[in-house]
C-alpha positions in Angstrom: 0.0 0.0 0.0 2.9 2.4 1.0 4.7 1.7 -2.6 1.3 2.5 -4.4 1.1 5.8 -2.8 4.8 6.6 -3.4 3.9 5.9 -6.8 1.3 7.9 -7.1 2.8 10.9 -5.7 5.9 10.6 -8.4 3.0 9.9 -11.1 1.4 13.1 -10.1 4.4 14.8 -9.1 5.9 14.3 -12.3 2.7 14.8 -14.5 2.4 18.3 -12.7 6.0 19.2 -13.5 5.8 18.2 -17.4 3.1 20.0 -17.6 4.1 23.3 -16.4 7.5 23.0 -18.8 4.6 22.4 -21.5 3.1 25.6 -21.0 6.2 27.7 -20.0 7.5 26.6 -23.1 4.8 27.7 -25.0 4.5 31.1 -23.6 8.4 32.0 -24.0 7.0 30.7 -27.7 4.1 33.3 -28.1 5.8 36.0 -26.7 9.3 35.6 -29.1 6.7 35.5 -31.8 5.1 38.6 -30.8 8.7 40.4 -30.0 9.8 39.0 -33.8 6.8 40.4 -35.3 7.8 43.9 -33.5 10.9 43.9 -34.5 10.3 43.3 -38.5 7.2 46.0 -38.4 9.8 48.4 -36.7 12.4 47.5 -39.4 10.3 48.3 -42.3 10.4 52.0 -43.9 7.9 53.2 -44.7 7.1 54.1 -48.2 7.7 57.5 -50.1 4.8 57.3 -52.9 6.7 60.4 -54.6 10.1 58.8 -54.9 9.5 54.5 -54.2 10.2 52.6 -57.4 8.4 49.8 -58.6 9.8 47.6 -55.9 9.6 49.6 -53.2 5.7 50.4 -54.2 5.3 46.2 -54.3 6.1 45.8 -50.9 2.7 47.6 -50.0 0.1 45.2 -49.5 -2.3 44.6 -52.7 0.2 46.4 -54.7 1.3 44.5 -57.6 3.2 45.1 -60.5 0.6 46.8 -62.4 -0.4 48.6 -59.8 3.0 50.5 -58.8 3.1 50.8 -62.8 0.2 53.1 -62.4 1.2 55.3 -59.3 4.3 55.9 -61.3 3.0 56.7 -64.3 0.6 58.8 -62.2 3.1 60.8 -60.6 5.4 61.5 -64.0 2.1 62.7 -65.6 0.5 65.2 -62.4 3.8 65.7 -60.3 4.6 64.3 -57.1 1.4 63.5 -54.6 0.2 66.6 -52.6 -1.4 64.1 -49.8 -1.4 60.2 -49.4 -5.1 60.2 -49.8 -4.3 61.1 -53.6 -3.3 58.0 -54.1 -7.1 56.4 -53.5 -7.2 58.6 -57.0 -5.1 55.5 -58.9 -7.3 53.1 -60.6 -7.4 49.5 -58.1 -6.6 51.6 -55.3 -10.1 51.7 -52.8 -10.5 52.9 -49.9 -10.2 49.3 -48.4 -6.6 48.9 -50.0 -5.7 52.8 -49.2 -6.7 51.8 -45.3 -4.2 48.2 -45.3 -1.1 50.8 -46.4 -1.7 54.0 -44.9 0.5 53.5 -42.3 3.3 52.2 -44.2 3.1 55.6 -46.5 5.3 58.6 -46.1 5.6 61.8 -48.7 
């Protein structure tokens, strides 16, 4: 009876203590995720629609080839923007795209 307890206890013991590491593990997990997420927003510039070049327009999101085709063109053909809320002016840009990049835009 005394060796069935004992065994219990380490059973339980030992259950309790894998299980903790479990979880610990996954919150150090989450929270390097988050801190890596941080750290790439942080790293990337934003965007100057009056000097980016095709590339540099692509990494804005929904904006594809064509598209950065078209804010170029735009901008040789009326000048440089007066505000980012010109560029909702260039055909395939909405509002709904204009609100995903707004953040990443500078002039």
């Amino acid at each position: 009876m005394y060796r069935f307890i004992l065994s219990s206890l380490f059973v339980i013991c030992l259950t309790l203590f894998l299980g903790a590491t479990i979880v610990s593990s996954q919150g150090k997990e989450e929270m390097m995720d988050a801190e890596m997420m941080d750290k790439k927003e942080m790293m990337m510039e934003k965007v100057n629609i009056n000097t980016a070049d095709m590339e540099q327009l692509m990494q804005l999101p929904g904006i594809g080839e064509g598209t950065a085709k078209k804010i170029i063109d735009y901008r040789n053909s009326n000048g440089q923007f007066k505000t980012l809320d010109q560029l909702k002016s260039i055909p395939g840009i909405g509002d709904k795209k204009y609100e995903k990049m707004k953040d990443m835009l500078t002039m």
